[in-house]
C-alpha positions as MATLAB code, in Angstrom:
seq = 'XXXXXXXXXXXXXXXXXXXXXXXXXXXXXXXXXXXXXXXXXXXXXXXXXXXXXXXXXXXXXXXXXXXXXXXXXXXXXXXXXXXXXXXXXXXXXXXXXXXXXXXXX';
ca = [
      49.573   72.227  136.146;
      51.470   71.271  133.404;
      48.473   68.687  131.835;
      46.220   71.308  132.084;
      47.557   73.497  129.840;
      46.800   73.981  125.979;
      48.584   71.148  124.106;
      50.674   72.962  121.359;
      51.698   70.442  118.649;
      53.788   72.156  115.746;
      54.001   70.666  112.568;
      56.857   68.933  111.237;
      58.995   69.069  108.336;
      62.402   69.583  109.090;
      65.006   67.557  109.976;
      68.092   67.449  111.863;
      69.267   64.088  113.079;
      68.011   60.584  111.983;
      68.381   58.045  114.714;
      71.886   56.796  113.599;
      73.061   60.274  112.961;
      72.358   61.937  116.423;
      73.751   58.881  118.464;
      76.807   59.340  115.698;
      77.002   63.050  116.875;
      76.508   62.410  120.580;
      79.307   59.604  120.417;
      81.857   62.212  118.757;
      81.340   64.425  121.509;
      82.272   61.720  124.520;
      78.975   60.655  125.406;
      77.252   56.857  125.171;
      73.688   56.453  124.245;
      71.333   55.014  127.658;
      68.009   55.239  125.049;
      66.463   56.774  122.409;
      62.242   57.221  122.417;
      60.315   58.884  119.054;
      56.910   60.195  118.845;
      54.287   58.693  117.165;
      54.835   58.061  113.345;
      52.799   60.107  111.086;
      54.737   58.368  108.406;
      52.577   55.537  108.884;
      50.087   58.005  107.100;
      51.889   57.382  103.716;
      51.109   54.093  103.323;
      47.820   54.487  101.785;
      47.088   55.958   98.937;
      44.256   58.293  100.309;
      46.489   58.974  103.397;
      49.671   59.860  101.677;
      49.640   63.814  102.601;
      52.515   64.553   99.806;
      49.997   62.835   97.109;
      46.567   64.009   98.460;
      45.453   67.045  100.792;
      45.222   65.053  103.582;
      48.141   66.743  105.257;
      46.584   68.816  107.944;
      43.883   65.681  108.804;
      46.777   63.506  109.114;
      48.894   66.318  111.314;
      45.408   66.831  113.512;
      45.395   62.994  114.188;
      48.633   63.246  115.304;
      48.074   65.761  117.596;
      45.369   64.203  118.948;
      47.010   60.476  119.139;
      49.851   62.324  121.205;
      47.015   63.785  123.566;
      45.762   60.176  123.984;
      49.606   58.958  124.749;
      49.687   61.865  127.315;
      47.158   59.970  129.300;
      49.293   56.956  130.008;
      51.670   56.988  133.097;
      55.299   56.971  132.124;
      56.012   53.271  133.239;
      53.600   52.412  130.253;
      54.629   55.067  127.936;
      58.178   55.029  127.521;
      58.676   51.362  126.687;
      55.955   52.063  123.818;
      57.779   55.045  122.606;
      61.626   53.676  123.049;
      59.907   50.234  120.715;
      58.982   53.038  117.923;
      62.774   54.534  118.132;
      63.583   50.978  118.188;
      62.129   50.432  114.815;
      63.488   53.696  113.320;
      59.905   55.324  113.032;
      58.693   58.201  114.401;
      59.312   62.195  113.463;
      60.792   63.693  117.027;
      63.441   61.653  118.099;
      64.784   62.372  121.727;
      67.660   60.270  123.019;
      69.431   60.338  126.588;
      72.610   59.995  126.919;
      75.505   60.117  129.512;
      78.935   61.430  129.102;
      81.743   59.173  128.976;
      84.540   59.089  131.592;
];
């Protein structure tokens, strides 16, 4: 039921953790990083000039092609997907980072 619904998909412009700082955080706390996967990067919007949303007003085409990228990821099964998404945190690019993590005994 869950893929049925209505896809919400909030802009972004906070934010709270880069990928060295939330592992940092999650370390201090007793707990070892298993993997880290990121959503797609709409940064990759600001390297051209007529895509760069702080320059131009492409801002809510670029955020709608997001949205609509991430429906088109939703589609994959998760044996695919996650290996894609864990090479993007591998690379440091993506807005929504979301790590896993175990505690340490």
């Amino acid at each position: 039921k869950f893929h049925q619904s209505k896809k919400f998909c909030p802009p972004e412009h906070l934010r709270y953790f880069s990928f060295s700082s939330i592992q940092n955080f999650m370390e201090s706390y007793g707990f070892e990083k298993l993997c880290q996967i990121s959503s797609f990067p709409i940064e990759i919007f600001l390297l051209n000039e007529k895509t760069d949303y702080y320059k131009t007003q492409f801002g809510k085409t670029a955020h709608s092609l997001r949205c609509s990228i991430s429906e088109i990821l939703d589609e994959f099964d998760i044996d695919t997907l996650i290996p894609f998404l864990k090479s993007l945190a591998d690379m440091r690019v993506g807005n929504d980072i979301i790590g896993f993590y175990r505690k340490v005994d």
